[in-house]
Structure formats: structure tokens, C-alpha cells
C-alpha positions in Angstrom: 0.0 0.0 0.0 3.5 2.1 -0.2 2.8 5.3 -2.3 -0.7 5.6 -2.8 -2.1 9.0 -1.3 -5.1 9.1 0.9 -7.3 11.9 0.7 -6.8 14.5 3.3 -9.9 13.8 5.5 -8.3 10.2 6.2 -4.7 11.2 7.0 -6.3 13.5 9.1 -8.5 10.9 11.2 -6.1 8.7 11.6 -3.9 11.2 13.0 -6.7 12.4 15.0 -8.1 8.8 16.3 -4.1 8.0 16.9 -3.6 10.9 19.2 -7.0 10.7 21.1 -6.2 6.6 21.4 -2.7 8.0 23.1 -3.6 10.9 25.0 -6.8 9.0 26.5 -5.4 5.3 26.3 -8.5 4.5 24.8 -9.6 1.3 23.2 -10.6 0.9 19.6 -14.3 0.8 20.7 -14.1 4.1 22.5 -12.1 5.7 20.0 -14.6 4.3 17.4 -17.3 5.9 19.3 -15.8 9.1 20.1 -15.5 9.8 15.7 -18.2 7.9 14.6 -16.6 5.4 12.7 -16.8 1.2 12.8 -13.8 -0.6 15.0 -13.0 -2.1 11.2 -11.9 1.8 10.5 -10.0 2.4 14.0 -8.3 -0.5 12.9 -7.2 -0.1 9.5 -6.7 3.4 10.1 -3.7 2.7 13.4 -2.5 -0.3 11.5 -2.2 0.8 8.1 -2.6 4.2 7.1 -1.0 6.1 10.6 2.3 4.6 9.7 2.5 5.9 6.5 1.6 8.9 8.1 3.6 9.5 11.4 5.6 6.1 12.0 5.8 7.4 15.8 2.4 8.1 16.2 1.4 4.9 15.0 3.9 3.3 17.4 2.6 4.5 20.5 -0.8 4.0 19.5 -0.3 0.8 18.4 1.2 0.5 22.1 -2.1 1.3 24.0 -4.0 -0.5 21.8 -1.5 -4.4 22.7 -2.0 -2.7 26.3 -5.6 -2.5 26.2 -6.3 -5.9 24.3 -4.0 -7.7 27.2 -6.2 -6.5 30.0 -9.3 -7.0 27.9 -10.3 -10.1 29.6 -10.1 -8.5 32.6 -12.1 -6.1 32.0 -14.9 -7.9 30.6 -15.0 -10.2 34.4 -15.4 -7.4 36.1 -18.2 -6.1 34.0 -19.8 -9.8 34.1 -19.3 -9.7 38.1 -20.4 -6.0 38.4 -23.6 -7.1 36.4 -24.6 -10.1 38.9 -23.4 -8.1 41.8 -27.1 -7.3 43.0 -28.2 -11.3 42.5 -26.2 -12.1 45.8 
């Protein structure tokens, strides 16, 4: 994908959704939510076009992202126990 341009509204999202996922350490689904766009786009936009972009950029926020996904699971029991907390 080397050399091909991307129009100027998608360099700028992906510089903008790779900043916010830094500044915030958000995950994909927050940053998703926060433009408007699919977690397909957060995706392809942090993996592909950001490095073509701002190599640097892309590295940290590729960062936050492996952080996020490693603690995802841990997340999602506390979510499951916060849900059945009233039950008991």
C-alpha cells in the first residue's frame, strides 16, 4: 500500500483517532465511538494508514492499543461480576 495517497480527510483521522487513542489510552471501541466510525476503521486506520503517516504516532498508539487488548479479559469479568453483583 506504499505510495498511494489518501485523501486529506483520512490522514487527518487517523492522526486524529491516533492521538486521542494516546492521550486517552482509549480502546478501539471508545475511539470508534468518540469519531463515529466502525472498530474495522480504528483498525485499519492505526495499522495501516497512521504509519504511513507518522511512524511514531502509530507506534505508541499501536502500544495502547497491545495494552488495552491484554487486560481485555479482565475487564470484561469485572463487567460480568459488576452485572450479577445485585443477585447475591
Amino acid at each position: 500500500m506504499q505510495g498511494i495517497f489518501l485523501k486529506p480527510y483520512i490522514e487527518k483521522r487517523a492522526v486524529e483517532i491516533g492521538t486521542y487513542i494516546v492521550e486517552k489510552s482509549a480502546t478501539v471501541r471508545q475511539a470508534a465511538k468518540n469519531f463515529g466510525v466502525s472498530k474495522s476503521t480504528v483498525h485499519k486506520d492505526v495499522a495501516e494508514r497512521l504509519p504511513q503517516i507518522d511512524v511514531e504516532l502509530a507506534k505508541e498508539a499501536r502500544s495502547v492499543l497491545d495494552v488495552n487488548k491484554s487486560e481485555r479479559h479482565i475487564r470484561g469479568g469485572m463487567a460480568t461480576r459488576k452485572k450479577y453483583a445485585h443477585v447475591h
